[in-house]
C-alpha positions in Angstrom: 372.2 60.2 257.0 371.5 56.8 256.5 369.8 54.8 259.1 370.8 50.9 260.5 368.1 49.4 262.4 365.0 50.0 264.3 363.8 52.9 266.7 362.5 52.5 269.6 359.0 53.0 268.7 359.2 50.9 265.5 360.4 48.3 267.4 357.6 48.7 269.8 355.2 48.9 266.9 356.6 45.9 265.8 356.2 43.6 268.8 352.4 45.1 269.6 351.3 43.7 266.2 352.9 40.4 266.9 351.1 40.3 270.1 347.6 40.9 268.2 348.5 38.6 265.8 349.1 35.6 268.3 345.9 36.7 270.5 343.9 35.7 267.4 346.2 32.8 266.0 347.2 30.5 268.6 343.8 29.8 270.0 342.5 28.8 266.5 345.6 26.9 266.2 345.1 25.2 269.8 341.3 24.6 268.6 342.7 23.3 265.3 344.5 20.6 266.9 341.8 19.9 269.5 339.5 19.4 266.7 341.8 17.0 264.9 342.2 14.9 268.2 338.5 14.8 268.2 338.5 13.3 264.6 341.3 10.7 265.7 339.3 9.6 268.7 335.7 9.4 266.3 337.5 7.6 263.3 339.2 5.0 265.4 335.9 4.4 267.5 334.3 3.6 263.8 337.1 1.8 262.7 336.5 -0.5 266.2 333.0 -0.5 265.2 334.1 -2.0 261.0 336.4 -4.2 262.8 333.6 -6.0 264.9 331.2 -6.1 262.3 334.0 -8.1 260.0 334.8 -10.5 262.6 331.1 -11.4 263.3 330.6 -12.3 259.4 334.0 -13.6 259.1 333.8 -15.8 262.4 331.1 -18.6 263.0 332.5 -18.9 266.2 331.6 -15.7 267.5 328.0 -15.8 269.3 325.2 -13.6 267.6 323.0 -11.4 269.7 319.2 -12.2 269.1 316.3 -11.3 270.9 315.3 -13.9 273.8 311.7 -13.2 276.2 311.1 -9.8 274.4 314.8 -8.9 275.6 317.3 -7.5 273.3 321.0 -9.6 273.7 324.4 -8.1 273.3 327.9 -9.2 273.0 331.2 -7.3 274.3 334.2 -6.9 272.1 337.0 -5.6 273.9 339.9 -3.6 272.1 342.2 -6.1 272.8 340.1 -8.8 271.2 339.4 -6.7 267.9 343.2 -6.5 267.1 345.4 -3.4 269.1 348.0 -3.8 266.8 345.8 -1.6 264.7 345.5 1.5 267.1 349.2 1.7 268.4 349.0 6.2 267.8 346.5 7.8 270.1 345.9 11.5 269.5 347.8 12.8 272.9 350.8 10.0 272.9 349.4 7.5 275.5 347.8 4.1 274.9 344.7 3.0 274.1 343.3 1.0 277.0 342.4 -2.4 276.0 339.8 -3.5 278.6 338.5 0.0 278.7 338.1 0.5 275.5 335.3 -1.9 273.3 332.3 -2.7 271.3 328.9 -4.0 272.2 326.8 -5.4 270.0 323.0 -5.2 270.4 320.2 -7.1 268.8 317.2 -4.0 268.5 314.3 -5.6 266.2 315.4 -7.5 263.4 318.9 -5.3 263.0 322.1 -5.1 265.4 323.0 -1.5 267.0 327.1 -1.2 267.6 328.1 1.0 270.2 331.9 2.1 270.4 334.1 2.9 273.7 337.4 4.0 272.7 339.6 5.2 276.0 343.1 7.2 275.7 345.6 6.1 278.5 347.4 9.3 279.2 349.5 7.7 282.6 350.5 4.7 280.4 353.2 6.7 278.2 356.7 4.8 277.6 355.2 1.5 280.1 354.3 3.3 282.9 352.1 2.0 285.3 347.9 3.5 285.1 346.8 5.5 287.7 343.0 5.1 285.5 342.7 9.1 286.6 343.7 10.4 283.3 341.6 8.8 280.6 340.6 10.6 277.3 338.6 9.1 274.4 334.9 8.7 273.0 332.4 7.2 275.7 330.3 4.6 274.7 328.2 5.8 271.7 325.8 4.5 269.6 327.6 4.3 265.4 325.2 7.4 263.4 326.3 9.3 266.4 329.9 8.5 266.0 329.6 9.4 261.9 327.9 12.5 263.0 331.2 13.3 265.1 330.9 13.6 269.0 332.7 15.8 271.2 335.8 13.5 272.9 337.1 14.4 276.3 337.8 13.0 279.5 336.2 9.8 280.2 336.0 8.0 284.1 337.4 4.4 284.5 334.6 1.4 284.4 337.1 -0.5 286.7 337.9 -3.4 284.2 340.9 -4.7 283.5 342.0 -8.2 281.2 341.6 -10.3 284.6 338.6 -12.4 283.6 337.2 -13.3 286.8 337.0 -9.4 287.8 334.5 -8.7 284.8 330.8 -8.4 285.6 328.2 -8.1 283.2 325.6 -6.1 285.0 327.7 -3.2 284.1 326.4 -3.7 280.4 323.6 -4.9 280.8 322.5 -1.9 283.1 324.0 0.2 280.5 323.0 -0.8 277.4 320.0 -2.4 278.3 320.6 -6.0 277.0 321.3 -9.6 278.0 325.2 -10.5 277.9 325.3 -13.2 276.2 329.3 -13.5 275.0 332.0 -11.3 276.2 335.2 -11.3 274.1 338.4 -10.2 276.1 341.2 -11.2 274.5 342.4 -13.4 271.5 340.9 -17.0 272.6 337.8 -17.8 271.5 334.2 -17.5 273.4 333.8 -21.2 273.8 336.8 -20.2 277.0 334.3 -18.2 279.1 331.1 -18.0 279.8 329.3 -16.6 282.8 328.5 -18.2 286.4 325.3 -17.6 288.3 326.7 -15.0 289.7 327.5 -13.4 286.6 331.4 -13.7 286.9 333.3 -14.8 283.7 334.5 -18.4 284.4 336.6 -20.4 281.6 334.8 -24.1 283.5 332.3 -23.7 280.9 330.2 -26.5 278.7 328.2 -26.1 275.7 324.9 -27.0 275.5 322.9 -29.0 272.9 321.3 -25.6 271.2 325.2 -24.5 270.9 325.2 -22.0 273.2 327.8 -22.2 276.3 327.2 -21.8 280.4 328.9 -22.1 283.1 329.6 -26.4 283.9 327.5 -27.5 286.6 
């Protein structure tokens, strides 16, 4: 007699090898993607990294870090001074922050050492407003570490945000071990800001007769 369909057991038989299948499938799958976020985060953290080395050749205006008492200098790039337009697809559908995220610059010897922080806004899908508690991305990190690939995750807020006047640079130089000498937030040029004595950003600024800019007196 001929048969239509499964038994009982077949069908059982059937479902238990689907289960072992996804057991050892969708985690490789889920590591898969995880892995290819990870490349996204590391390749747009480089491309940050290209981006600020073009605009210091291409840009006279743009100060260049040197070494000044035996100290190594450093300028900030932020994200949204490099260009955003260029990094509008985040791996996990946010936005990339553009104060949180940026370049620094450092004079070591007689080269420059670029460091990229490339920061995932996960609370700022479709406009909404940040919370700054759910940021994902690549830390700061030094470039050969970058083209070596490090692992991304979650990163904590630094607190800064495009307000000028909030932005102080002992952060970086604490971090990074540097003098501040420039700090590029947004699309005007340095010659806006410069730093008071109290190491606030402050567009009253004058430049000096070595070309260099401080805060008017």
């Amino acid at each position: 007699m001929k048969r239509n369909g499964f038994t009982l057991v077949e069908l059982l038989a059937s479902l238990t090898i689907l289960g072992i299948l996804m057991v050892i499938t969708v985690p490789n799958v889920v590591g898969i993607l995880t892995q290819n976020r990870e490349k996204t985060y590391n390749e747009d953290a480089r491309k940050m990294i290209s981006t600020a080395k073009y605009k210091m050749i291409g840009n006279n205006g743009i100060v260049k870090p040197g070494i000044s008492g035996g100290k190594s200098q450093c300028i900030v790039m932020s994200l949204g001074y490099l260009d955003n337009s260029e990094y509008e697809n985040p791996p996990n559908g946010g936005m990339y922050s553009r104060a949180e995220s940026y370049v620094i610059v450092k004079r070591v010897a007689s080269k420059y050492e670029f460091y990229a922080r490339l920061v995932e806004d996960l609370d700022a899908k479709d406009g909404a407003t940040s919370t700054g508690n759910n940021l994902f991305g690549v830390d700061a990190t030094i470039e050969n570490e970058l083209e070596k690939g490090v692992e991304a995750g979650k990163v904590s807020s630094i607190n800064l945000n495009v307000n000028m006047e909030s932005i102080n640079k002992s952060y970086f130089e604490s971090k990074f071990n540097c003098q501040v000498i420039a700090n590029y937030y947004n699309t005007k040029i340095y010659e806006d800001f410069c730093y008071d004595k109290a190491g606030k950003m402050t567009t009253n600024c004058c430049k000096k007769e070595d070309g260099t800019v401080e805060a008017c007196t």
